[in-house]
DSSP file (Angstrom, degrees, kcal/mol; ACC not computed):
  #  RESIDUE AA STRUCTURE BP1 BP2  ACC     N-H-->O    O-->H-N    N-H-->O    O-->H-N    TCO  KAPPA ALPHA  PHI   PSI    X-CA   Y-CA   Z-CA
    1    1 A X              0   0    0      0, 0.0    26,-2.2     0, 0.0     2,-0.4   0.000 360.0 360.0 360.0 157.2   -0.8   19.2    3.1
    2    2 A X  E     -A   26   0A   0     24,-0.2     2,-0.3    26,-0.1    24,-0.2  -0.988 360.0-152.9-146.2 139.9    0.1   15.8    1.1
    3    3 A X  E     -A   25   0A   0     22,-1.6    22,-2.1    -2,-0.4   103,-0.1  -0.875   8.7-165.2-123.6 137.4   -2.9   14.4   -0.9
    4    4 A X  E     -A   24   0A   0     -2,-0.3    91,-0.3    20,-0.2   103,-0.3  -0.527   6.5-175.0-142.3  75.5   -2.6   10.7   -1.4
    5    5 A X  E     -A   23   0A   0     18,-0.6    18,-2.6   101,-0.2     2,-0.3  -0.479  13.6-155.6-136.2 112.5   -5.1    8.9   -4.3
    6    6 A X  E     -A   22   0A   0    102,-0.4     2,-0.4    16,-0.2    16,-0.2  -0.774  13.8-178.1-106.4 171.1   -4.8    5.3   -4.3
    7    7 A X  E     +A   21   0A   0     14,-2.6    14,-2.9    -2,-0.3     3,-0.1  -0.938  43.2  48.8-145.6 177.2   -5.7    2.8   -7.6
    8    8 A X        +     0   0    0     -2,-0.4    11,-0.1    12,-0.2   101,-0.1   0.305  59.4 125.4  98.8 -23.4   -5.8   -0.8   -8.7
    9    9 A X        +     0   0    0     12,-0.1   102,-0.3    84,-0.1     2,-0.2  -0.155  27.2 125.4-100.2 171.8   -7.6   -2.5   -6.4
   10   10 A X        -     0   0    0    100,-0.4   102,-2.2    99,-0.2     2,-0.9  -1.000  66.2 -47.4 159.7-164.6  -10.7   -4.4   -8.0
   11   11 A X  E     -d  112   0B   0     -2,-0.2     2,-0.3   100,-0.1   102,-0.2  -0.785  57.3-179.2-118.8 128.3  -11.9   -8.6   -7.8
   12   12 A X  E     -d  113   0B   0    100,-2.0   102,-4.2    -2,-0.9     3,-0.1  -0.913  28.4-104.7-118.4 131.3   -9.2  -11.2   -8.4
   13   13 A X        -     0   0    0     -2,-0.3   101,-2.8   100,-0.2    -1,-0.3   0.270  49.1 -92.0   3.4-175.6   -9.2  -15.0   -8.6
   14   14 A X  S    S+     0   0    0     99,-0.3    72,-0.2   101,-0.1    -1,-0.2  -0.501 124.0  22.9 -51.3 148.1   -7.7  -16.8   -5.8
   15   15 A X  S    S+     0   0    0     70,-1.7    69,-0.5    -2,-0.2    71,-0.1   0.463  99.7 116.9  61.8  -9.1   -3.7  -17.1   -7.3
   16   16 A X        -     0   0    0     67,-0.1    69,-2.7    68,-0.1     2,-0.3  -0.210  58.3-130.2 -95.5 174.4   -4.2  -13.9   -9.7
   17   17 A X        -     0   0    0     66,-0.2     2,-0.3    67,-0.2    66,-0.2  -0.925  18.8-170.9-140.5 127.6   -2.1  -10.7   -9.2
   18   18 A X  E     - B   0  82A   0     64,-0.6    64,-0.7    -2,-0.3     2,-0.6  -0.973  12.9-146.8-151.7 163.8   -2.6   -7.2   -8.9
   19   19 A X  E     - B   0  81A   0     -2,-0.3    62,-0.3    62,-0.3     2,-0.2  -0.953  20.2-154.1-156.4  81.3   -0.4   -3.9   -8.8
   20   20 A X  E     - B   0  80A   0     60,-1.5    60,-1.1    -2,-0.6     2,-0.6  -0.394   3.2-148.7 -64.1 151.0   -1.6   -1.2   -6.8
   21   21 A X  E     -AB   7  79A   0    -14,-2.9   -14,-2.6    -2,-0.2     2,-0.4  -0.907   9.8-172.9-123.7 131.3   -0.8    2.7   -7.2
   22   22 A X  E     -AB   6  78A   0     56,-3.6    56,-1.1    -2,-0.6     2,-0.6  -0.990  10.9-156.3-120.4 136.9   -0.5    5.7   -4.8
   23   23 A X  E     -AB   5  77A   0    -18,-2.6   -18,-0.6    -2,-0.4     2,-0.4  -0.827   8.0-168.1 -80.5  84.3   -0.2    9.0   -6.0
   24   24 A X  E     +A    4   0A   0     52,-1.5     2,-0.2    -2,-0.6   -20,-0.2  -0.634  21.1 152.3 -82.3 113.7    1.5   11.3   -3.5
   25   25 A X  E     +A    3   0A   0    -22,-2.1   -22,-1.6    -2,-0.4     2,-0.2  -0.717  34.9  50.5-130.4-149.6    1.3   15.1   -4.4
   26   26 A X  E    S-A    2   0A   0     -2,-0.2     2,-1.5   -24,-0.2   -24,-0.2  -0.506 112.5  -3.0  68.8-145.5    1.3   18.6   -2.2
   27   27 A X        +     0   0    0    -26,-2.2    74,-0.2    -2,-0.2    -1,-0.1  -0.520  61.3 165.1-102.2  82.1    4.1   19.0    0.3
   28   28 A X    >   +     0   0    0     -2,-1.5     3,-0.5    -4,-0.1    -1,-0.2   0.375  31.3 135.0 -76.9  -3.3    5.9   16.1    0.2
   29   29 A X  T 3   +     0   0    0      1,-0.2    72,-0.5    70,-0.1    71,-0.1   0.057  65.2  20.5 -65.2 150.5    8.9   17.7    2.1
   30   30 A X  T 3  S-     0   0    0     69,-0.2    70,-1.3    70,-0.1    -1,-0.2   0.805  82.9-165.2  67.2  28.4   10.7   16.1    5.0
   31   31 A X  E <   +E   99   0C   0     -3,-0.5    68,-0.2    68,-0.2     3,-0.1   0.044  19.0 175.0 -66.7 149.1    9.5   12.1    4.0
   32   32 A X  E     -     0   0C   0     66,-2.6    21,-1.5     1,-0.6     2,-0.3   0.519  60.2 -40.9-119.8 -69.6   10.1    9.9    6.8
   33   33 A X  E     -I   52   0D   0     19,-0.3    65,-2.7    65,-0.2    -1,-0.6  -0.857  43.0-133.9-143.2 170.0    8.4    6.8    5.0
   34   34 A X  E     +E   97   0C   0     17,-1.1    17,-0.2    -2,-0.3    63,-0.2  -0.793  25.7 174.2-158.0 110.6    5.7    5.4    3.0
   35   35 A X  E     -E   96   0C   0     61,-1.3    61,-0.9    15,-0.2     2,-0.4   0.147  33.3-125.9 -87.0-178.2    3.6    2.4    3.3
   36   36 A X  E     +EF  95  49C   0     13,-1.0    12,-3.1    59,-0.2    13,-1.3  -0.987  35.7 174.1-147.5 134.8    0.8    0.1    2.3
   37   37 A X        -     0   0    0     57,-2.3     2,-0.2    -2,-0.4    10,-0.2  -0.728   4.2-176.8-129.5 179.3   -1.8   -0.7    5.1
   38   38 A X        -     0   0    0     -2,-0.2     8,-3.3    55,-0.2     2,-0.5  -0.783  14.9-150.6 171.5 149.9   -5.0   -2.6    5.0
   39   39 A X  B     -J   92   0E   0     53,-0.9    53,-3.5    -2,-0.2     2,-0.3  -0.983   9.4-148.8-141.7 139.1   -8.0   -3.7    7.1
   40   40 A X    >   -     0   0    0     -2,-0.5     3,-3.0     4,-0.4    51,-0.1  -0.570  47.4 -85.6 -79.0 137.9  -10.2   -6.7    6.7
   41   41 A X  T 3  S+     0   0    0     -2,-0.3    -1,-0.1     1,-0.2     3,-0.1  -0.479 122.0  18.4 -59.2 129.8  -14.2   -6.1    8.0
   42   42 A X  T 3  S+     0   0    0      1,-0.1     2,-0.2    -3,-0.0    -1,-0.2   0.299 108.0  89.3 114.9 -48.5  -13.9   -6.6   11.0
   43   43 A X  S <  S-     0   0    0     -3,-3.0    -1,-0.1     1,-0.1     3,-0.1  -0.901  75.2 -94.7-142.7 169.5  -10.1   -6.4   12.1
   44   44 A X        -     0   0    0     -2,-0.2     2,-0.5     1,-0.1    -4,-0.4  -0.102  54.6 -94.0 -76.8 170.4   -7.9   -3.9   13.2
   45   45 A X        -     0   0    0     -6,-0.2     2,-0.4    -8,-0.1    -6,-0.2  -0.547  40.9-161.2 -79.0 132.0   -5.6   -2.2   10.3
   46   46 A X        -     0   0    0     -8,-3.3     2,-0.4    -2,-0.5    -8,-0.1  -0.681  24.7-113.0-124.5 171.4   -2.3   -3.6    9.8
   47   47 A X        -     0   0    0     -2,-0.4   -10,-0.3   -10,-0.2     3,-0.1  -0.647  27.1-171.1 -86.1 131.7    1.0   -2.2    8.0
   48   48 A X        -     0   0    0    -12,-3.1    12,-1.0    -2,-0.4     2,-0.2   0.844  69.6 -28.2 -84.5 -45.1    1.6   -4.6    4.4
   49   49 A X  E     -FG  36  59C   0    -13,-1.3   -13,-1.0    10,-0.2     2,-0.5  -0.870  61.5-154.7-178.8 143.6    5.0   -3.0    3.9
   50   50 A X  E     - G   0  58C   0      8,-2.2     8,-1.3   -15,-0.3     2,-0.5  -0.895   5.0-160.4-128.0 133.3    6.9    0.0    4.4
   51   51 A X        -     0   0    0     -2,-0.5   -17,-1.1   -17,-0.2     2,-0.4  -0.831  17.5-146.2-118.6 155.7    9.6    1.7    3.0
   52   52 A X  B >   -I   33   0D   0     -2,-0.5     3,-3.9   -19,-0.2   -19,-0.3  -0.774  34.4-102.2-119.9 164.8   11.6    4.3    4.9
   53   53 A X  T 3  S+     0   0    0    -21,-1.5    -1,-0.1    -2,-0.4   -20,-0.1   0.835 119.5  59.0 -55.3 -48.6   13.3    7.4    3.7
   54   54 A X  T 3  S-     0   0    0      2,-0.1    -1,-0.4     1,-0.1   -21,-0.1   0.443 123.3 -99.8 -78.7   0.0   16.7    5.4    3.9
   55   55 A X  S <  S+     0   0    0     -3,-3.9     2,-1.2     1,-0.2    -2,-0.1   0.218  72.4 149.7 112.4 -26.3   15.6    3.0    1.7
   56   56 A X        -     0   0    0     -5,-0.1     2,-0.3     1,-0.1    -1,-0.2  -0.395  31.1-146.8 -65.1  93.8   14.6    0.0    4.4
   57   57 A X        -     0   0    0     -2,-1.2     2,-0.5    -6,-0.2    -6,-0.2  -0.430  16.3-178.1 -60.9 117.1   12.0   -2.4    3.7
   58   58 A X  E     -G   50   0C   0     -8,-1.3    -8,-2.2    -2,-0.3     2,-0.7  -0.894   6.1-175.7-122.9 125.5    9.7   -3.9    5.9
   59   59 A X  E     -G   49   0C   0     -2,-0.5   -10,-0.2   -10,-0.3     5,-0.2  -0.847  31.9-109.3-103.7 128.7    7.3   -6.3    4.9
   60   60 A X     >  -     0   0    0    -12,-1.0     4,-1.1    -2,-0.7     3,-0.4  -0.005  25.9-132.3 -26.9 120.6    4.6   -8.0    6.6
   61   61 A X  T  4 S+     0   0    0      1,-0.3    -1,-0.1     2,-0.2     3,-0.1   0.732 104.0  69.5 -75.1  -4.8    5.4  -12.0    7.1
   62   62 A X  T  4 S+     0   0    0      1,-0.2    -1,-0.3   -14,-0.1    -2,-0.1   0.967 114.6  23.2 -60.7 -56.5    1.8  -12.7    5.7
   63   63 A X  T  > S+     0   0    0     -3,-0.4     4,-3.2   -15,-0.2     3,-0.3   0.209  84.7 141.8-104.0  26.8    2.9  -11.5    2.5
   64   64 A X  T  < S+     0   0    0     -4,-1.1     4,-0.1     1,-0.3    -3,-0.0  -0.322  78.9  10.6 -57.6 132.5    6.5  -12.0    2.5
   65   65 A X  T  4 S+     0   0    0      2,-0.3    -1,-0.3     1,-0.2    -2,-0.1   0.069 127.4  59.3  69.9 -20.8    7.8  -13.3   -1.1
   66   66 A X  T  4 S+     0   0    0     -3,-0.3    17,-0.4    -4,-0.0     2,-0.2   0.867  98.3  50.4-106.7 -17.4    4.3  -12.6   -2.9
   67   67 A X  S  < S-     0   0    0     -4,-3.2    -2,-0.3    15,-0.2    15,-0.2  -0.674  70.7-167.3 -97.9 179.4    3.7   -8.9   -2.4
   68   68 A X  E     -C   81   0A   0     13,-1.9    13,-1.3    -2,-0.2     2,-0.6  -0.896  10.4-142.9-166.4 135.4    6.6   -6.3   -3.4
   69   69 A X  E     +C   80   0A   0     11,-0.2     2,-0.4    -2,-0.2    11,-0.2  -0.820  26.0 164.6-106.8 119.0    7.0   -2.7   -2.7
   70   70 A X  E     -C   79   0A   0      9,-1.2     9,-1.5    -2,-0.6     2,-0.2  -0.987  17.2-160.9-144.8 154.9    8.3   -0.6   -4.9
   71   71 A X  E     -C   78   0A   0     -2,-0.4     2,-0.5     7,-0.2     7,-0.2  -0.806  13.0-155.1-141.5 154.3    8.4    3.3   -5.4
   72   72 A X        -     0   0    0      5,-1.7     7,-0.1    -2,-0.2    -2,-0.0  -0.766  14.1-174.4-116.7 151.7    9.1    5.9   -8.6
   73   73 A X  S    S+     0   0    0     -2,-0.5    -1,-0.1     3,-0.1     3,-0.1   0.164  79.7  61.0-134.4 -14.1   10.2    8.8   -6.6
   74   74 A X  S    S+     0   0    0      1,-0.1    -2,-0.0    -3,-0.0    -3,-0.0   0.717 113.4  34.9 -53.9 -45.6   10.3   10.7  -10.1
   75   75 A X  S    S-     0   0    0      2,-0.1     3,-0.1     0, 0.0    -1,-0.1   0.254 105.4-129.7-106.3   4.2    6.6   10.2  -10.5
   76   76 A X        +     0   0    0     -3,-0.1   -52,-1.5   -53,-0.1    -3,-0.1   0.713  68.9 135.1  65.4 -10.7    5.8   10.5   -6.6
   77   77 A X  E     -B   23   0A   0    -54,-0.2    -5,-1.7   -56,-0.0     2,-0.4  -0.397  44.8-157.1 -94.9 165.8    4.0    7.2   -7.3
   78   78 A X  E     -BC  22  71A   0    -56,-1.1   -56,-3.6    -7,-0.2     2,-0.4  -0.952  12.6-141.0-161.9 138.7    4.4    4.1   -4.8
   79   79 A X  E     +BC  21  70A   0     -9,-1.5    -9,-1.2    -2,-0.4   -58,-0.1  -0.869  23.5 177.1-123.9 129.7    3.9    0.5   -5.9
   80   80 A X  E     -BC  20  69A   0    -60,-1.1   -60,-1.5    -2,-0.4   -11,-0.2  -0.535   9.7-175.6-127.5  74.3    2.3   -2.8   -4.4
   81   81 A X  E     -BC  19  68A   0    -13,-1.3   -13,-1.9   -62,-0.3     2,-0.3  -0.564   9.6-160.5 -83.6 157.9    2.2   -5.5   -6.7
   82   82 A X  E     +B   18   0A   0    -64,-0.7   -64,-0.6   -15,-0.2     2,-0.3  -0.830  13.4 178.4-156.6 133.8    0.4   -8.5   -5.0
   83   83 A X        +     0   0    0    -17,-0.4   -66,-0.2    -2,-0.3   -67,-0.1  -0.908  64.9  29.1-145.7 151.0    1.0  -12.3   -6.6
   84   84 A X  S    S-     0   0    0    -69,-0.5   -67,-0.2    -2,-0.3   -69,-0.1   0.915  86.0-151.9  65.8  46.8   -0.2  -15.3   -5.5
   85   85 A X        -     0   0    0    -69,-2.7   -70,-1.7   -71,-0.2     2,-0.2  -0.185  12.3-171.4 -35.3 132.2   -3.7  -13.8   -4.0
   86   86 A X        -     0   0    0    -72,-0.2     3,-0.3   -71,-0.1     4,-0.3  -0.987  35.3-109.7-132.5 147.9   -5.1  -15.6   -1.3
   87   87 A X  S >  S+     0   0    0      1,-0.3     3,-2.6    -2,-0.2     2,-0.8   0.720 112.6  55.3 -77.2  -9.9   -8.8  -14.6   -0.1
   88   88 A X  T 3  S+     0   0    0      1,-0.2    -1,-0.3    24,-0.1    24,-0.0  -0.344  80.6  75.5-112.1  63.2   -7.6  -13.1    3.2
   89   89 A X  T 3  S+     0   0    0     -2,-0.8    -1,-0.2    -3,-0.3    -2,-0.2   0.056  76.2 122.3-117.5   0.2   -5.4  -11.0    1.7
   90   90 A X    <   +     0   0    0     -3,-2.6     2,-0.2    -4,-0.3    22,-0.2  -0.348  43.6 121.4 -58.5 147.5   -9.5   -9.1    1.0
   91   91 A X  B    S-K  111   0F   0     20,-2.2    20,-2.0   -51,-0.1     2,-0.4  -0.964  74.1-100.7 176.9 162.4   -9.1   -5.7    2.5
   92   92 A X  B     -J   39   0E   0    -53,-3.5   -53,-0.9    -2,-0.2     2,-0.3  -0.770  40.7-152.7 -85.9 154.2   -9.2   -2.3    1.9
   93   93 A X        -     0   0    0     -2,-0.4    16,-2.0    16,-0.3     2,-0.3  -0.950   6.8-163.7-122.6 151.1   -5.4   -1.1    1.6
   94   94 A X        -     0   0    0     -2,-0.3   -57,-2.3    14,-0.2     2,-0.3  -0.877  14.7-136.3-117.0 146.4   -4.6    2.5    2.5
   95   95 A X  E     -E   36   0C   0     -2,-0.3    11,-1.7   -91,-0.3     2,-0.3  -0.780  31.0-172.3 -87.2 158.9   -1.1    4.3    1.3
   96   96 A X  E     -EH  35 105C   0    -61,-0.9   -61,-1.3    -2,-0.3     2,-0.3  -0.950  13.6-177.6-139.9 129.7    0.3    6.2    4.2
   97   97 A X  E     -EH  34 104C   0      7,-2.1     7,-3.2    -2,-0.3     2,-0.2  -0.973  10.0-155.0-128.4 178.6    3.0    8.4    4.4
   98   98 A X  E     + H   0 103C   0    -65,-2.7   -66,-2.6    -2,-0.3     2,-0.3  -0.774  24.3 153.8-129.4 142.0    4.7   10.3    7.4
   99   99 A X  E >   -EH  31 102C   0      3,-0.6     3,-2.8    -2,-0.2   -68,-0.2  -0.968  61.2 -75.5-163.6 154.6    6.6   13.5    7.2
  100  100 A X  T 3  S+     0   0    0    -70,-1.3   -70,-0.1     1,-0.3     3,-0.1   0.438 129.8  58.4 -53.7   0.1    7.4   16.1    9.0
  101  101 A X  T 3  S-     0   0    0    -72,-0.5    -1,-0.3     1,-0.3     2,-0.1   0.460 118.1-108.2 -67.2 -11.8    4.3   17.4    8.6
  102  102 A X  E <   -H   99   0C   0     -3,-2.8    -3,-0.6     2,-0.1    -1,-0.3  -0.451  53.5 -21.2 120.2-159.1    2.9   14.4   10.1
  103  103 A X  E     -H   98   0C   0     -5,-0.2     2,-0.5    -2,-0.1    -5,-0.2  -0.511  56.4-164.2 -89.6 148.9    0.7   10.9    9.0
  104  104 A X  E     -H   97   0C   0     -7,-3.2    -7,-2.1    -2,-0.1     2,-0.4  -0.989   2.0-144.7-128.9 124.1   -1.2   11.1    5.8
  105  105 A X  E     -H   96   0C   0     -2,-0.5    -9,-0.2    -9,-0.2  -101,-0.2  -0.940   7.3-151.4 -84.8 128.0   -4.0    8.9    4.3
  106  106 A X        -     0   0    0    -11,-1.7  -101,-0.2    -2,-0.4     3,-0.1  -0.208  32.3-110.8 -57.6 140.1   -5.1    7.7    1.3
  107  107 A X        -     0   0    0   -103,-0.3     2,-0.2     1,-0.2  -102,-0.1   0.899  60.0-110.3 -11.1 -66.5   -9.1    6.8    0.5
  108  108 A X        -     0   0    0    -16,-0.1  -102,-0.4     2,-0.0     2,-0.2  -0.591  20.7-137.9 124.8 155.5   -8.6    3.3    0.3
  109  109 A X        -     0   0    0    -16,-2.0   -16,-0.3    -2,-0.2   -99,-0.2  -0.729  26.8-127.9-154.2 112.1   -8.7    1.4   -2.6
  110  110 A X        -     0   0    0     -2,-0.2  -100,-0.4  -101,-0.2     2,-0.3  -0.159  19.5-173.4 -56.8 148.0  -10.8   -2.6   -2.2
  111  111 A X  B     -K   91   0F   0    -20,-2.0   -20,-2.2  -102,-0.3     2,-0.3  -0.864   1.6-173.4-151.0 130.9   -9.3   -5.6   -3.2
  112  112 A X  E     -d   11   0B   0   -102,-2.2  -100,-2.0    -2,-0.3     2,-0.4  -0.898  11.2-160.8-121.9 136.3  -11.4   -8.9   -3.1
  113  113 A X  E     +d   12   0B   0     -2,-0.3   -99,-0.3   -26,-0.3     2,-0.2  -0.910  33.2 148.4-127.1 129.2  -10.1  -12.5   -3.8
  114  114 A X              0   0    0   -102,-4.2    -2,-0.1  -101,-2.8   -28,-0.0  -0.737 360.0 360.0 174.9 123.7  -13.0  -14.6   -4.5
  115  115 A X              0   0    0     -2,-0.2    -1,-0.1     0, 0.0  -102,-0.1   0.313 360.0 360.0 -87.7 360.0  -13.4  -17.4   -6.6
């Protein structure tokens, strides 16, 4: 089993920044990737960025050049830092990863843009 605890998320400005965390622990074995999702009220969930076991990043063209994915593989931790907020970037975002054990989800953690 792989236990997946996200943080950060909270209410930002319009133009303000924030830096999400997932904490990936248990049985991490076999990774295929690990991602950042996230659903609006309302709409369906869509993938923010993803990184794959080989290292290949894909990010969403909605946030191309203002989010950035980055991962501690030391600490298990996985990084979304978010610039240049805009209010429908509000969402829940979920971490997911996939392994040969199969897909795993995080809580959720909110983030609101709102002047």
């Amino acid at each position: 089993q792989v236990q997946l605890v996200e943080s950060g998320g909270g209410l930002v400005q319009p133009g303000g920044s924030l830096r999400l965390s997932c904490a990936a622990s248990g049985s991490t074995f076999g990774l295929n990737s690990i991602a950042w999702y996230r659903q609006a009220p309302g709409k369906q969930r869509e993938m923010v960025a993803r990184v794959s076991i080989y290292g290949l990043t894909n990010v969403a063209n909605s946030v191309k050049g203002r989010f950035t994915l980055s991962r501690d593989a030391a600490k298990n931790t996985l990084y979304l830092q978010m610039n240049s907020l805009k209010p429908e970037d509000t969402a829940v975002y979920y971490c997911n990863l996939v392994n040969v054990g199969g897909s795993y989800w995080g809580q959720g953690t909110q983030v609101t843009v709102s002047s």
